[in-house]
C-alpha positions in Angstrom: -29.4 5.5 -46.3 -26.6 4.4 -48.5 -24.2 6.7 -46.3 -25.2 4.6 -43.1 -24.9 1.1 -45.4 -21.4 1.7 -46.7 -20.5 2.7 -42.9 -21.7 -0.4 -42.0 -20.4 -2.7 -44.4 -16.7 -0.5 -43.4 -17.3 -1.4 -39.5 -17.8 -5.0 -40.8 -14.7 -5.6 -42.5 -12.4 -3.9 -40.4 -14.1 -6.4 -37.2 -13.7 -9.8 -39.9 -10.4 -8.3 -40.9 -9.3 -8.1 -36.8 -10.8 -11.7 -36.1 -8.9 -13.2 -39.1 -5.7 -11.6 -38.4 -5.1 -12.7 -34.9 -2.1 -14.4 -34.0 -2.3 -18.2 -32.8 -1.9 -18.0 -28.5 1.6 -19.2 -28.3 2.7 -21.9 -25.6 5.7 -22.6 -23.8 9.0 -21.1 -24.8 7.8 -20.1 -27.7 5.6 -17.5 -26.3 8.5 -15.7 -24.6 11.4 -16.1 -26.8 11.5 -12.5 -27.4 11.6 -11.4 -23.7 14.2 -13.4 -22.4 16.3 -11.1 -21.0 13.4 -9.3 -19.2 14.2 -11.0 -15.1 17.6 -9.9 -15.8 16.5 -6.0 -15.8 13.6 -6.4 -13.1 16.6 -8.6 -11.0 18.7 -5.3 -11.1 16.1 -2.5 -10.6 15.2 -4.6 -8.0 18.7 -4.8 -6.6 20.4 -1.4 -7.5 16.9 0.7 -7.5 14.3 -0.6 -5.1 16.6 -1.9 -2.1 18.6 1.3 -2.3 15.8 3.8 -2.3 13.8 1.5 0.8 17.4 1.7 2.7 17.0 5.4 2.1 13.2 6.2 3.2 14.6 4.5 6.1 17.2 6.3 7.2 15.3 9.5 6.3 12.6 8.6 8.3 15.1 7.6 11.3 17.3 10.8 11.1 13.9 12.9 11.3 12.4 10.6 14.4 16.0 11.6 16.0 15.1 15.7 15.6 11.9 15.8 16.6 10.3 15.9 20.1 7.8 14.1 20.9 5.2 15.9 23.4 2.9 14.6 24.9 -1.1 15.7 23.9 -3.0 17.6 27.3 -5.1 14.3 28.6 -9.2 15.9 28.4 -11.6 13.6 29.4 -14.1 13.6 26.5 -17.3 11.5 27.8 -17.3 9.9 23.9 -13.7 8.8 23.9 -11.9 5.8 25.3 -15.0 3.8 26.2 -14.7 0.4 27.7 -18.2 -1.5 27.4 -16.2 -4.9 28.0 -12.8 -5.6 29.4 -9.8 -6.7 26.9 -9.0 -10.3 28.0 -5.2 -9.7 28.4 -3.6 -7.5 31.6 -5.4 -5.4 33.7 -8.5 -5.3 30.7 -7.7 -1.4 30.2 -4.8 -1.6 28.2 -4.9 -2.1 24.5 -2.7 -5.2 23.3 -0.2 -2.6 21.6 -0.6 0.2 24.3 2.3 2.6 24.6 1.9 4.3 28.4 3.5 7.5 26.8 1.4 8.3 23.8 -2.6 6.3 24.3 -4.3 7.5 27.3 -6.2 5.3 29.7 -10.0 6.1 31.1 -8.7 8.2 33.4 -5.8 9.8 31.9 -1.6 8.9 31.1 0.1 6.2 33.2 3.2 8.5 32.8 3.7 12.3 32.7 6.5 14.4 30.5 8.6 15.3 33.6 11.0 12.2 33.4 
């Protein structure tokens, strides 16, 4: 029992010792005085870092779009896909509003084939 008390009175004062001990919530300037410099650095690694390595991951993505051939997936008429229970309201009502004739099928299969 005395083990558990002395643990106890321990946990105490290191929690009154923490509550005492906290620094006042500074305000204003005075809070960041010692970070002043810090928008300078995030300014640069914004700059020389993060423009640099978007300008990259788009040209990587552009040279690798140039390579590649882009087939065309064999139209099957799955009963479960492409269902149209109400009409869109733009165009013909078949066509999504960002349809691309070459890659999304219609109901009844591709506006256009590969052979162009």
């Amino acid at each position: 029992a005395s083990i558990q008390l002395k643990m106890a009175s321990l946990i105490g004062k290191v929690i009154s010792r923490g509550i005492s001990t906290t620094a006042p919530v500074l305000s204003g300037q005075a809070a960041v005085s010692g970070h002043s410099g810090g928008w300078k650095l995030w300014k640069n690694l914004s700059l020389f870092v993060a423009l640099p390595g978007i300008g990259l991951c788009m040209l990587n993505v552009y040279l690798g779009s140039m390579q590649e051939e882009h087939e065309q997936v064999p139209f099957v008429p799955y009963e479960y896909m492409r269902i149209r229970t109400k009409r869109f309201p733009w165009g013909d009502g078949q066509k999504s509003l960002f349809h691309n004739p070459h890659a999304n099928a219609l109901p009844g299969g591709y506006e256009e084939s590969d052979e162009h």
